[in-house]
VEXBABA-873560 format. One record per residue: x negated, y negated, z of N, C-alpha, C in turn. Coordinates in pm, whole numbers, plus 32768, in hexadecimal, padded with zeros to 4 digits. Each point is the difference from the previous one (the first is absolute). Layout:
N
XYZXYZXYZ
...
***
This chain:
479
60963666704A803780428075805E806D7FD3
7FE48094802F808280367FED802A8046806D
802F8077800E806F802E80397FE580AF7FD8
8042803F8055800880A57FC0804A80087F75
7FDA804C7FB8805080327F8A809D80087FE3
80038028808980938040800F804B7F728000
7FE77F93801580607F84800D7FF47FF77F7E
80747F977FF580177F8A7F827FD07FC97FDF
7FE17FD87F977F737F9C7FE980187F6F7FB8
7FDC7FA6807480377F667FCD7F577FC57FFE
80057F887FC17FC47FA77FC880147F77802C
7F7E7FDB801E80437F7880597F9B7FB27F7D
80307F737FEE7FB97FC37FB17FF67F5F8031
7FA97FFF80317FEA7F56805F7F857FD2801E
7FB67F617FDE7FA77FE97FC87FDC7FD080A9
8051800580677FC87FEA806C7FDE807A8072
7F837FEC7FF17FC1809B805D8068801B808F
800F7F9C80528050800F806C808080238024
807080077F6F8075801D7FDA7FD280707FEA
7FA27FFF7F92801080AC7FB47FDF806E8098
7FBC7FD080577FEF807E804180457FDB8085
80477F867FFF80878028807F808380367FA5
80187FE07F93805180787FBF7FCD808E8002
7F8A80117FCD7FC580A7800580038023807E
80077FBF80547FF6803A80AD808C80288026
80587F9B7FF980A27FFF8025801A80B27F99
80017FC57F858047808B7F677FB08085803E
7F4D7FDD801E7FE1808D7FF5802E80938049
80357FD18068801D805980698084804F7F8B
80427FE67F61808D801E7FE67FD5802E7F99
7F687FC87FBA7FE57FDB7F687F978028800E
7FB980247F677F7680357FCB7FE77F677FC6
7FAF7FA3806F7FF57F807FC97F797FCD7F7A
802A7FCC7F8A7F757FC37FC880177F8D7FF5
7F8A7FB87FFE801A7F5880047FB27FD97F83
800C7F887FE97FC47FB17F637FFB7F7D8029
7FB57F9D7FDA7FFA7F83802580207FC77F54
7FF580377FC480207F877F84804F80987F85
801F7F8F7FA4806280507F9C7FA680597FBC
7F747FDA7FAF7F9F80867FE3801880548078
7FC07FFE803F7FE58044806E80A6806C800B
80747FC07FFE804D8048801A801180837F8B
80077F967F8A7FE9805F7F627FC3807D800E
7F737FF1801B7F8B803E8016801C80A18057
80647FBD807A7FF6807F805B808A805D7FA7
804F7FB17FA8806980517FD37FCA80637F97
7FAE7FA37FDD7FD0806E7F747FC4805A8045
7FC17FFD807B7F8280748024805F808A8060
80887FBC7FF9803B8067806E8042805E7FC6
7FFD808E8018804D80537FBA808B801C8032
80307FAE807180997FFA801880257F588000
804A7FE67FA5801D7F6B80238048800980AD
800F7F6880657FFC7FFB806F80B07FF57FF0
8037801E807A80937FEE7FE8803D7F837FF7
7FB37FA2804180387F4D7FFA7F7E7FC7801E
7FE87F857FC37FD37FCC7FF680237F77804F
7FA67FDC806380127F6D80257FAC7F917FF3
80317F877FD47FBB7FCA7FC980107F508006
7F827FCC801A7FFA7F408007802E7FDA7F71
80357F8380047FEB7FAB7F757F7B7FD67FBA
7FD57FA2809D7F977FBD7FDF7F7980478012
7FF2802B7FB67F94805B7FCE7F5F7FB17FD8
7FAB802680247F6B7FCC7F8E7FF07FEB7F88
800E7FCE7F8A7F937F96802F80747F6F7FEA
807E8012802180567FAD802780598016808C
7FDC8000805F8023800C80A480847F997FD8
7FFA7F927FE380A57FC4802780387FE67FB5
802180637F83805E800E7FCC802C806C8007
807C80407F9D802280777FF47FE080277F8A
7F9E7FE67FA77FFF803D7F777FE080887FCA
7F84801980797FBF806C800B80478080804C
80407FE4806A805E803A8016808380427F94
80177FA27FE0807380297FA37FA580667F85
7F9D7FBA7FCF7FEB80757F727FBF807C805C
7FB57FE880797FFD809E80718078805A7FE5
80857FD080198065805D7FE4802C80117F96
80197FD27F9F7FD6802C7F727F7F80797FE6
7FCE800180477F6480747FE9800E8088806A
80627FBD80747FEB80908053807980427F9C
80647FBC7FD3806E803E7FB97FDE80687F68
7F7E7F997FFD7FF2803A7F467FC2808D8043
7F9C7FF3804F7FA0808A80488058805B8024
80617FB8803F80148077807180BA7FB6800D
807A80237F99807C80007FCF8050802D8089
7FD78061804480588046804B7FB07FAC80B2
7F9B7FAC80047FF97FC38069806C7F97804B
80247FF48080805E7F91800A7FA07F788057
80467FA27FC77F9A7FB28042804F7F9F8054
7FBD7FCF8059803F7F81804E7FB27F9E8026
80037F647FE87FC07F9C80227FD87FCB805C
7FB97FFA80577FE37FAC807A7FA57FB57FE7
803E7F6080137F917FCA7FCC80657F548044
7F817FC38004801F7F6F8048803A7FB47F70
800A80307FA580117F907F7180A080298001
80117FC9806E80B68038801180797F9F7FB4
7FD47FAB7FA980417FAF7FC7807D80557FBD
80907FD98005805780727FF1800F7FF17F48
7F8D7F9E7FC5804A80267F827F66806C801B
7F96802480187F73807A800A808280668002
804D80068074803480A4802B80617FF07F92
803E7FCF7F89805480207F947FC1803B7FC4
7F957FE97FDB7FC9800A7F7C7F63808E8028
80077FE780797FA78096802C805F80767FF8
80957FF2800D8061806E8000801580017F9B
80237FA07F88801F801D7F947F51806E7FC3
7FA57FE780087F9B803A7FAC7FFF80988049
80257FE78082800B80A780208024806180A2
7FB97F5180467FEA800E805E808D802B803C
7FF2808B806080AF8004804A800F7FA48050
7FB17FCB806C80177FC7806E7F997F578005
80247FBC80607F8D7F8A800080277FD4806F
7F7F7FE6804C800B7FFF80BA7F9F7F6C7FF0
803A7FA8805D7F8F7F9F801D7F9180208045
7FAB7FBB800D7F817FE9806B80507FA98088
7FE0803080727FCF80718056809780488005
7FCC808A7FFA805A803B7FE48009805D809C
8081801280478011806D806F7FD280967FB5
7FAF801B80407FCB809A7FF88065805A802E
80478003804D806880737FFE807E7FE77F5C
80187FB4800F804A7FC47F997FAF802A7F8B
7F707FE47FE07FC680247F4F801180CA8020
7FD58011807F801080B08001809D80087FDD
80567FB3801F808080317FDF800E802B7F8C
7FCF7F857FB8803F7FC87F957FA680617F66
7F81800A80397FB9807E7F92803D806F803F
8018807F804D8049805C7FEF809E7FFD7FCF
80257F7C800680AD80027F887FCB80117F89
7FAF7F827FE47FFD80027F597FBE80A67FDC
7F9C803280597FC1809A7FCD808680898005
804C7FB780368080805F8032803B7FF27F69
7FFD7F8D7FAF8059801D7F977FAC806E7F7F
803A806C7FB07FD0801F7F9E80297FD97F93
7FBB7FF77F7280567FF47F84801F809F7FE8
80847FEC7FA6802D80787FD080267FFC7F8C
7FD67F667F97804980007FA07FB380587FAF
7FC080517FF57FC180837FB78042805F7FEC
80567FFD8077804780AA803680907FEE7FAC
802B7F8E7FCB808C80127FDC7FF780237F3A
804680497FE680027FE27F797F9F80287FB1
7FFF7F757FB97F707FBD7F8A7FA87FBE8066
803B7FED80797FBE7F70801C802F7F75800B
803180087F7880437F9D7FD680827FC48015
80287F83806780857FE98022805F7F937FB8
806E80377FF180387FA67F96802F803F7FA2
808A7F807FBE8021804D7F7D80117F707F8C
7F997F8C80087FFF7FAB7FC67FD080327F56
80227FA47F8F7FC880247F8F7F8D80268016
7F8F7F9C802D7F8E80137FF37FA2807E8033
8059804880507FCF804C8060803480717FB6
807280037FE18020808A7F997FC57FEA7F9A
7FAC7FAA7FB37FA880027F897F7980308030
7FE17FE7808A7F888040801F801B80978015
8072802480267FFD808280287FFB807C7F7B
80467F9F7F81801280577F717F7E7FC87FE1
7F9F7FC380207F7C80157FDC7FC780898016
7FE57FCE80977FB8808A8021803E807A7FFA
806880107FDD804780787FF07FCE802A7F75
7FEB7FB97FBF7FC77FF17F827F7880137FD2
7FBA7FE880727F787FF67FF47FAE8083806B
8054805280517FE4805180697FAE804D7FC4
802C803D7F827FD780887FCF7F727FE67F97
7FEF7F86800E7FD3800C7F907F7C7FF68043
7F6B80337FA57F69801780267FBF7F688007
80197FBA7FBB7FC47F947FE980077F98807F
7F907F8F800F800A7FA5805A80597F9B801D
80247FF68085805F7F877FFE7FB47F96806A
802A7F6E7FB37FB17FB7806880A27F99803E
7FFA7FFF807D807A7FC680807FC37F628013
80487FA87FB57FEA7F798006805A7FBF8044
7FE17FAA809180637FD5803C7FD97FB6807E
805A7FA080387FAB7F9A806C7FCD80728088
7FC17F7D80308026805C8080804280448065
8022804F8035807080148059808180357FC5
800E80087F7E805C803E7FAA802F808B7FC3
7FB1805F8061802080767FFE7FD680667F8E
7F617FDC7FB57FB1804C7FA280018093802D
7FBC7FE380797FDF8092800580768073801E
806C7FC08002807880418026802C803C7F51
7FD47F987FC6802E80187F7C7F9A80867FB8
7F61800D80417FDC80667FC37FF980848036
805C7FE38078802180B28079805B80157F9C
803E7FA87FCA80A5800F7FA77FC7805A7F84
7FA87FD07FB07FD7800C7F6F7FE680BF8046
7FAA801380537FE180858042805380448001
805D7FF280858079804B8021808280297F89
7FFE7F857FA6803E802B7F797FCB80587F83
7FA2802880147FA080477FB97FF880A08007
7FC6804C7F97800F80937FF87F6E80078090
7FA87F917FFD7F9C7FFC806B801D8035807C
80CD7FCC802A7FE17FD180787FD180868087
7FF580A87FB77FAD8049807A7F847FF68019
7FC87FAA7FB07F7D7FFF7FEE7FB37F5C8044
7F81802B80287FE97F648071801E7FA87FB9
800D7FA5807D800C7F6E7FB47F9F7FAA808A
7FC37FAD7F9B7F877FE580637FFE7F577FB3
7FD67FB280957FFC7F827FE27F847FC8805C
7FDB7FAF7F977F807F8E80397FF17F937FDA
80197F97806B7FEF7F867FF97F727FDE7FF7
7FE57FB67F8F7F7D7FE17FBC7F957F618052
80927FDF80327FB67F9780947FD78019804B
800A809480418026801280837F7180507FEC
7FA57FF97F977F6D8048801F7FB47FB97FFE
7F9B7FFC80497F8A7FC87FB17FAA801A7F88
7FB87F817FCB7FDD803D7F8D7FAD80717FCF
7F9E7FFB80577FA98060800C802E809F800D
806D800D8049804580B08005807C7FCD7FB8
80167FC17F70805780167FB17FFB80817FC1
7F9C7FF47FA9800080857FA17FE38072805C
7FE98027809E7FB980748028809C802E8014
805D7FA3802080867FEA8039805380467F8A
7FE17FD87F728056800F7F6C7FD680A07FDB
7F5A800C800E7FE1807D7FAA7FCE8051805D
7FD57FE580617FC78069807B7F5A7FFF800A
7FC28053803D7F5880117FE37FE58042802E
7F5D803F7FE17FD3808B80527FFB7FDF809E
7FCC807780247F9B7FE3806D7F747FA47FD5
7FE27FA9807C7F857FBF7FE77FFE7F957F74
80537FCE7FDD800B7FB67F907FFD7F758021
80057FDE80877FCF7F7E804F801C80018088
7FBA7FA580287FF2801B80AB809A7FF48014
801780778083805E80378024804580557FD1
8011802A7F6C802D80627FE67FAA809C8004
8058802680707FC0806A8075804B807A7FA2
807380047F8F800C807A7FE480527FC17F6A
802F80787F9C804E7FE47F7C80717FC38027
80347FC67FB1809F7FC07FF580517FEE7F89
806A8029801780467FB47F7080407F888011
7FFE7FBD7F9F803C7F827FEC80C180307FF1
80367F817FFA807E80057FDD8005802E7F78
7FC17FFA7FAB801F801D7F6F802B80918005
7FAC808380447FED8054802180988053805D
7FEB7F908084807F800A804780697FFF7FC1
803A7FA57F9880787FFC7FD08012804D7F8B
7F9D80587FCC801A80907FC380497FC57F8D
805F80437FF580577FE57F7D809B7FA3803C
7FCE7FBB803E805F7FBD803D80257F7B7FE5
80237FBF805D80047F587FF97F997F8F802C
7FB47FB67FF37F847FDD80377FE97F537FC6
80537FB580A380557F7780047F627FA98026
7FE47F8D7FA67F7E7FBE802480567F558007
80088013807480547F6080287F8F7FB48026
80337F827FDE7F7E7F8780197FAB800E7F66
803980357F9D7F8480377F787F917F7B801D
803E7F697FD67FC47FB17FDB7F607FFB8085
7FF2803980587FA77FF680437F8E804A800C
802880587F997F8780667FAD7FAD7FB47FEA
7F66804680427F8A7FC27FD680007FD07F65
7FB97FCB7FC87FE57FF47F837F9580987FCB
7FC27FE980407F8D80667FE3803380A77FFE
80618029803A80368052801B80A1802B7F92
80007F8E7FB3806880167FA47FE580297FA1
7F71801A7FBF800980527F7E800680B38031
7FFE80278079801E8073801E806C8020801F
804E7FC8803A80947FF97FF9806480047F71
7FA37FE77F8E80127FE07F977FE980787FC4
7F7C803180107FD780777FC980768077801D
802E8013809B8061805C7FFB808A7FE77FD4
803D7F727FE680757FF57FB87FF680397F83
7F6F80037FA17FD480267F77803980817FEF
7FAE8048805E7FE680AB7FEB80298052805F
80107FC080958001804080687F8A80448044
7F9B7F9B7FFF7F74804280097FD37FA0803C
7FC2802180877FA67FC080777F8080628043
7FCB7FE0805D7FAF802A802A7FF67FDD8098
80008049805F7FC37FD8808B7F8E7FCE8020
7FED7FA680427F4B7FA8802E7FBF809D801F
7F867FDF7FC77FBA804480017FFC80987FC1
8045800F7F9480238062800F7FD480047F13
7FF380417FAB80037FFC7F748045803A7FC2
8062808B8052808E805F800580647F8F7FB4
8042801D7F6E809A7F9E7FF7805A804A804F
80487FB4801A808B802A804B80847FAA7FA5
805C80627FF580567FD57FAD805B800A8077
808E7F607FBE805B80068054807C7FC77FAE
80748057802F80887FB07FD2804D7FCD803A
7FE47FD7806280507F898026805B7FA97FD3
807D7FD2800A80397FB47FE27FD97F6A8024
7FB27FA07FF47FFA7FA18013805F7F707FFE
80057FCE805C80797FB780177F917F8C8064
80327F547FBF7FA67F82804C805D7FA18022
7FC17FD0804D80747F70800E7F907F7D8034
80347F927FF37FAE7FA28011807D7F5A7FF4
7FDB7FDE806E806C7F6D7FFF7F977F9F7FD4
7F8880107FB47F8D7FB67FBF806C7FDA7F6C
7FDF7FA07F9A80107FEA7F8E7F7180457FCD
800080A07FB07F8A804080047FD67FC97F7C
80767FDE7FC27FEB7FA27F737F9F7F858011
7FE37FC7802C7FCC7F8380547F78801D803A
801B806A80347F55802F803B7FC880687F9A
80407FFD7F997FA4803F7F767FA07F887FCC
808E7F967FEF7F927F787FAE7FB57FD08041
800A803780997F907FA780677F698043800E
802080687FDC7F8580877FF87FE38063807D
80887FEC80437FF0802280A2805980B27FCD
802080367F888052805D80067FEF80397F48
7FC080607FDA7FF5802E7F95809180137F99
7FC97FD27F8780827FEC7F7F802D80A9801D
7F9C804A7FB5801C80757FF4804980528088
7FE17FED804480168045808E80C37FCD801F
7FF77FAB800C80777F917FE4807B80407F99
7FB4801F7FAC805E80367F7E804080C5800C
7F93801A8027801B808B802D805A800F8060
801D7F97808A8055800B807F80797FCD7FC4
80067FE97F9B80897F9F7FE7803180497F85
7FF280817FFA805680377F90808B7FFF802E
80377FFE803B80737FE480677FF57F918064
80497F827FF480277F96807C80667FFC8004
800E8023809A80657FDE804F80007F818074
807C7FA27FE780077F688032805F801E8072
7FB07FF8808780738000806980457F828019
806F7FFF8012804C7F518001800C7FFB8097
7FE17F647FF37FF37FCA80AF807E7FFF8021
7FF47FF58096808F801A8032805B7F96800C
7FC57F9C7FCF804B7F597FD5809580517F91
7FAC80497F9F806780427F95806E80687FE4
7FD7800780A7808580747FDD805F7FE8802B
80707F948028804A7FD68017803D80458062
80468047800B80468027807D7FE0807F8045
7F8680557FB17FA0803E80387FA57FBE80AC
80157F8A7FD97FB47FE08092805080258074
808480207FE9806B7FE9808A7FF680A4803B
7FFA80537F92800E80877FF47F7F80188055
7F7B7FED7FB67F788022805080187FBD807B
80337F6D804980037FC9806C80468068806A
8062804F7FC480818051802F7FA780B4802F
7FA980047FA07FC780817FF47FAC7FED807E
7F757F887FE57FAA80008078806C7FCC806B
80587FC38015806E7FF480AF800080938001
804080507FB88031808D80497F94803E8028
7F957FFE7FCD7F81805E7FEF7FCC7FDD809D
7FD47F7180117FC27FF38073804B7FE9805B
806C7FD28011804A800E8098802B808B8010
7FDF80637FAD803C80A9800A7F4B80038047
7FA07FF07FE87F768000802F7FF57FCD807E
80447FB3804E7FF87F92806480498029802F
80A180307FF780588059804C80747F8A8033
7FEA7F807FA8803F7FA9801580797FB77F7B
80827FD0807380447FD27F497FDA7FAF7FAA
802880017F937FF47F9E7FB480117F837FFE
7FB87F8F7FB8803B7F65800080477FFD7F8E
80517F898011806D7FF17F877FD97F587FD9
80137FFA7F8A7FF17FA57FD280607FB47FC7
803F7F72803180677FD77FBF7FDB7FCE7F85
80A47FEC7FD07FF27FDF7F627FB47F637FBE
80107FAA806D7F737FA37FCB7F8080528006
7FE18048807B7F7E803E7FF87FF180467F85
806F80627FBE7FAC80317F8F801A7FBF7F9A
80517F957FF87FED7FA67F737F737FE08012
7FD57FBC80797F547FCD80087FAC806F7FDE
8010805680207FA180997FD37FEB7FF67F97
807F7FF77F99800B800E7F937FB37FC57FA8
800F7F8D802E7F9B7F6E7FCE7F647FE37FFE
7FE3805B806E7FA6800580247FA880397F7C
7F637FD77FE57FD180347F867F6E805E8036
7FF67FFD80B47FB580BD80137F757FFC7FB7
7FB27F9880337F7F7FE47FC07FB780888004
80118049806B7FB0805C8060804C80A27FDE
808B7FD87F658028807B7FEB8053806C804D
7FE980687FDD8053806280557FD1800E8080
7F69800180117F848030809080587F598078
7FF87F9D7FBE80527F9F805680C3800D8038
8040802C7F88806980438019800080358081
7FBD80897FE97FD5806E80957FE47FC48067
7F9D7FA280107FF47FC6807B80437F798037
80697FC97FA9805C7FC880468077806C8027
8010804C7FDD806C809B804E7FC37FFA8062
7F6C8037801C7FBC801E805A80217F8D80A0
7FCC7F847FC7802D7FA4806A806880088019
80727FC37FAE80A1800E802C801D80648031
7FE4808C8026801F8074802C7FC87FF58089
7F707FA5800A7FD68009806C80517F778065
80227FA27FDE803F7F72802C806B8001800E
807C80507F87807B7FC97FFC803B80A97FF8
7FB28056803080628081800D80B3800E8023
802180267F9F80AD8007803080477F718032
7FA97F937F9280107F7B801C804A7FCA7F58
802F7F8D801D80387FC67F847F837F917FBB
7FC07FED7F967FB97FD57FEB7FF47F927FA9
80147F79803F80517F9E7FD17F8C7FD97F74
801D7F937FAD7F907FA87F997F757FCF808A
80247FC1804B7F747FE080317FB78066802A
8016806580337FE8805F80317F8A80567FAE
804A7FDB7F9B7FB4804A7F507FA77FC57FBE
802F7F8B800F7F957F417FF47F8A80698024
7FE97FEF80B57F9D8003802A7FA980907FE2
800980517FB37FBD80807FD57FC27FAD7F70
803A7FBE7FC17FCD7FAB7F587FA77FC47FF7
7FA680197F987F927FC97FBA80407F787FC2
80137FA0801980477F917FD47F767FCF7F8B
7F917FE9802E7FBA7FD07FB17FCC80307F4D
803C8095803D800580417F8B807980077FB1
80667FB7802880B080087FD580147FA27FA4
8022801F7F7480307F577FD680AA800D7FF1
802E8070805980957FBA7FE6801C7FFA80AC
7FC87FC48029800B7FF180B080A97FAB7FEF
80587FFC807A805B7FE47FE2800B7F31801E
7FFC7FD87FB880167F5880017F987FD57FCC
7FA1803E7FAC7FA67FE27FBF7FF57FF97F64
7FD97FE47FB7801C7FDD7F527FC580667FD5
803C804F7FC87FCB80A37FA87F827FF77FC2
7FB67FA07F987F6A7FF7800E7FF67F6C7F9C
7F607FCE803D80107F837FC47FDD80157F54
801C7F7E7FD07FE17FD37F557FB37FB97FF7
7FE27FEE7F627FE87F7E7FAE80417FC27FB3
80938041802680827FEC7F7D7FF97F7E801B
80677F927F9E80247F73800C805380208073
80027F50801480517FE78080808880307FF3
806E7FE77F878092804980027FD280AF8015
7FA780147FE28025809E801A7FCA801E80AE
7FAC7FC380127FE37FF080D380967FE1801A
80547FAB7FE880647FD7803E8059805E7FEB
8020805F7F93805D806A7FE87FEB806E803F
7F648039800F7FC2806F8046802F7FB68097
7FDD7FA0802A804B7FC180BB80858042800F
80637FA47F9C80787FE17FE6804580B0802B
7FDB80467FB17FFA808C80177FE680548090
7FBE7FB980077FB18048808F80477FA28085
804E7F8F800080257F9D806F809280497FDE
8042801E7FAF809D80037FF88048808E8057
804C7FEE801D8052807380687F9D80278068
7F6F7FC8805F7FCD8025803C800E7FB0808D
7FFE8032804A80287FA1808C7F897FF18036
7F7A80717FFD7F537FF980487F9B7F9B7FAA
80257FBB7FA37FB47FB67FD57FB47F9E802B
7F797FE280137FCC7FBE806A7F4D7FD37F8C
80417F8A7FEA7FB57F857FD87F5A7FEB8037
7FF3800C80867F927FD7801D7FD480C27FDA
8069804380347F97809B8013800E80467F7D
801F7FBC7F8F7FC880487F677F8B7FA1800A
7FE17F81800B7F697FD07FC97F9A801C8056
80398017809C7F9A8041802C7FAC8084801D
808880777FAB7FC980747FD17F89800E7F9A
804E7FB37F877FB07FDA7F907F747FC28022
7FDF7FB280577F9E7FC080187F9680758037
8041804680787FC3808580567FD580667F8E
805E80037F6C7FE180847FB17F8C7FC27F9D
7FFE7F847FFF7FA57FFD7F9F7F6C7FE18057
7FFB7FE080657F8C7FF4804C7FAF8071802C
8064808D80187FE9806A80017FB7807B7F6C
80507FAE7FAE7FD6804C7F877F737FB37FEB
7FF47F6080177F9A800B7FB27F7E802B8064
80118006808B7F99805F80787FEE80907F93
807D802B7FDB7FC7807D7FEC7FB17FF27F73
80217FAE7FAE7F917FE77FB47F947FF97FFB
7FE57FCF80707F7B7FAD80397FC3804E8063
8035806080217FCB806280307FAB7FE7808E
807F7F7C80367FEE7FDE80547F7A7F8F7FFE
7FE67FEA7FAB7F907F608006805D7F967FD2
800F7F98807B808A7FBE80117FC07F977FB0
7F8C7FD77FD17FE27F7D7FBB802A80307F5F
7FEE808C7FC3802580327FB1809A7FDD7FE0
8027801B806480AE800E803280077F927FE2
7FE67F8D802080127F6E7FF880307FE37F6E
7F6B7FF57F967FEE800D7F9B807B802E7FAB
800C80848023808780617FD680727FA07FEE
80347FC5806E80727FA880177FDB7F797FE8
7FAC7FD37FEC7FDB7F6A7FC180057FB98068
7FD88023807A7FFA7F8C80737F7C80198024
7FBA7FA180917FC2802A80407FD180468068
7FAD8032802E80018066805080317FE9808E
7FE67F65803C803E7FD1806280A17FF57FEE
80147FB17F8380A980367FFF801D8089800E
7FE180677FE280208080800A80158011806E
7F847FEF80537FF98046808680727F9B8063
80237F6D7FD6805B7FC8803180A4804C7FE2
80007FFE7FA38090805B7FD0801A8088803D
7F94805E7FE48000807A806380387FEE808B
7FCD7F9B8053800A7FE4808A80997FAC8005
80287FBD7F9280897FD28017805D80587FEF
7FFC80307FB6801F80987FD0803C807D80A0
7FA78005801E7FD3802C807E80457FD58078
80177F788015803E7FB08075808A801F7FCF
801E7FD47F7F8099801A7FE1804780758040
7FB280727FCB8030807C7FFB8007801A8092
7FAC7FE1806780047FF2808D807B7FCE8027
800E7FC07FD380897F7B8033807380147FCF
802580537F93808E7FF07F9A80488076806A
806D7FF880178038805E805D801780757F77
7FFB80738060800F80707FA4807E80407FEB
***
């Protein structure tokens, strides 16, 4: 389903026909609507679109697992890797409030239950589309004045000028590509383009037409010549994010022009030489998908004459308060509304907090609090409820992480952790612990709960019994 050009273009993603098109009916009249019933399917339309959509909305329980959230969750992981600058929001019946932690922590801004008021979801997608990022526009990019962050910055200050490749190693959500506008803009390059392509965000088939260009008539649809980016970015900067998702087949040409600077357009027997500055990034271990055979030695070795390690935002110590401080001013100056304040338990908990979801999660807890607690004081629970707890191991009344040490050293690591604390709570450290390891080993298991079982040395009926006690507790424990 779409819409005129001239609208916004959202993405509905829901495996039930009757939702997807009473959402496309309600949005279309605002929105350039497309719909997807399963996570290929959603992949599929990202790679084929030449504008990623502005937000993305989207079920948990997805095909070919409807009642869980697994598929859902690695969905947003994929619209993010495709398409970085999409915002997404959840609607989805798998409303379990530890689902909406851990869908916000991976990226998601917002998470709406099933059935959701339709004036209320129209509200609520033109706020979140109302916010922009701007952390591009300041600076480097880069916020903060932690060690780690001034060692990245005398990197690339270091590394700007120079011809050779750099490859941007770093999780997700941690601000790569910010780091290679930086390597650009610090550079004798920076009048010259700077051009970036996410290597997810194509399909495979118009990778290379995408990299090197092609004639006219060089395969169905190509109605006239083109240049590729190699071409486009001239003697410039030329950013290949996502590297690790390079065809295989397509990497000894990518290879060929790191050699010599020598490619060729489809269809075409003309060399074309290019100097480009080449610059990659990849939150893959590309080391790992060499020995696996999914990613060439040689190819590998050439991108990495230069690595640069972006540090998660667990590490920069008081860098998190600064970026928290940057995105408050940024978006309530966007919204036209004041700021929230955060008391001083709240940002000791910030502090603590270890930001599974990085800087991209940072932003969109501003985002909420700006939208909830505008020109409000913003107590610890308040802040609670924006947290990926499942992803936290220093949650507050919980044991920093488990052992195999002897028993005197369990009792010293307690002993430590029980003394000068007044929130300490007996039943709710073993029943975190119980929730984190049941969770980790799902994600092991990749969601095959008899697997899961196995994992944890019980049976699968105990599992699914514990889950559900699990469950009643958390219902019942006053909050």
């Amino acid at each position: 389903m779409t819409a005129p050009d001239s609208k916004t273009e959202l993405l509905i993603v829901d495996d039930d026909p009757l939702i997807a098109d009473a959402l496309g009916y309600f949005l279309g009249r605002d929105y350039a609507v497309t719909t997807a019933s399963t996570r290929a399917e959603a992949v599929g339309l990202l790679r084929d679109r030449k504008t990623a959509p502005a937000l993305a909305l989207v079920d948990l329980g997805l095909p070919p697992t409807p009642h869980g959230p697994d598929e859902g969750f690695a969905l947003i992981a994929d619209i993010l890797a495709h398409a970085p600058g999409t915002r997404i929001v959840v609607l989805s019946g798998q409303s379990d409030e530890l689902n909406a932690r851990h869908a916000r922590a991976l990226g998601a801004t917002e998470f709406v239950a099933k059935p959701a008021d339709p004036d209320y979801l129209r509200s609520l997608i033109r706020r979140v589309l109302s916010f922009r990022d701007t952390s591009a526009e300041i600076d480097d990019g880069l916020v903060g004045e932690s060690a780690p962050l001034q060692r990245l910055r005398a990197q690339l200050r270091q590394l700007a000028d120079s011809p050779f490749p750099v490859l941007i190693e770093g999780e997700s959500g941690s601000g790569k590509e910010l780091a290679a506008a930086a390597l650009h803009r610090l550079s004798e390059r920076t009048a010259k383009p700077y051009l970036a392509l996410n290597c997810a965000a194509i399909s495979p088939s118009l990778v290379e037409a995408t990299l090197f260009g092609h004639s006219k008539g060089a395969f169905t649809g190509a109605s006239g010549a083109r240049a590729g980016y190699f071409e486009d970015a001239s003697d410039g900067t030329l950013f290949l994010d996502e590297i690790g998702e390079l065809p295989l087949d397509l990497q000894p040409k990518l290879l060929r022009v790191l050699e010599n600077g020598e490619f060729q357009r489809i269809g075409e027997t003309l060399a074309r030489h290019s100097t480009a500055r080449i610059v990659t990034a990849t939150n893959r271990d590309l080391k790992k998908e060499v020995r696996e055979g999914r990613f060439r030695a040689d190819l590998y070795h050439r991108l990495s004459v230069f690595t640069v390690a972006i540090p998660p935002l667990r590490d920069l110590g008081d860098d998190r308060m600064r970026l928290l401080e940057h995105f408050r001013a940024v978006y309530a100056a966007q919204s036209d509304l004041p700021p929230f304040r955060l008391t001083e338990a709240a940002a000791r908990r910030l502090l603590s907090y270890r930001f599974p979801g990085n800087v991209r999660e940072l932003r969109n807890i501003a985002i909420r609090l700006t939208t909830k607690l505008a020109g409000k004081e913003v107590a610890v629970h308040d802040l609670e409820a924006e947290l990926d707890l499942g992803g936290d191991s220093l949650v507050a009344g919980v044991l920093p992480a488990p052992t195999l040490a002897g028993g005197a050293e369990l009792v010293a690591i307690a002993l430590s952790h029980i003394q000068g604390r007044h929130d300490f709570d007996l039943d709710a450290t073993l029943r975190r612990w119980e929730e984190a390891y049941i969770e980790a080993a799902q994600q092991l298991a990749h969601g095959n709960m008899s697997l899961a079982a196995r994992l944890l040395g019980v049976n699968r009926t105990t599992l699914y019994n514990r889950i559900d006690t699990l469950a009643r507790e958390k219902r019942t424990t006053p909050q």
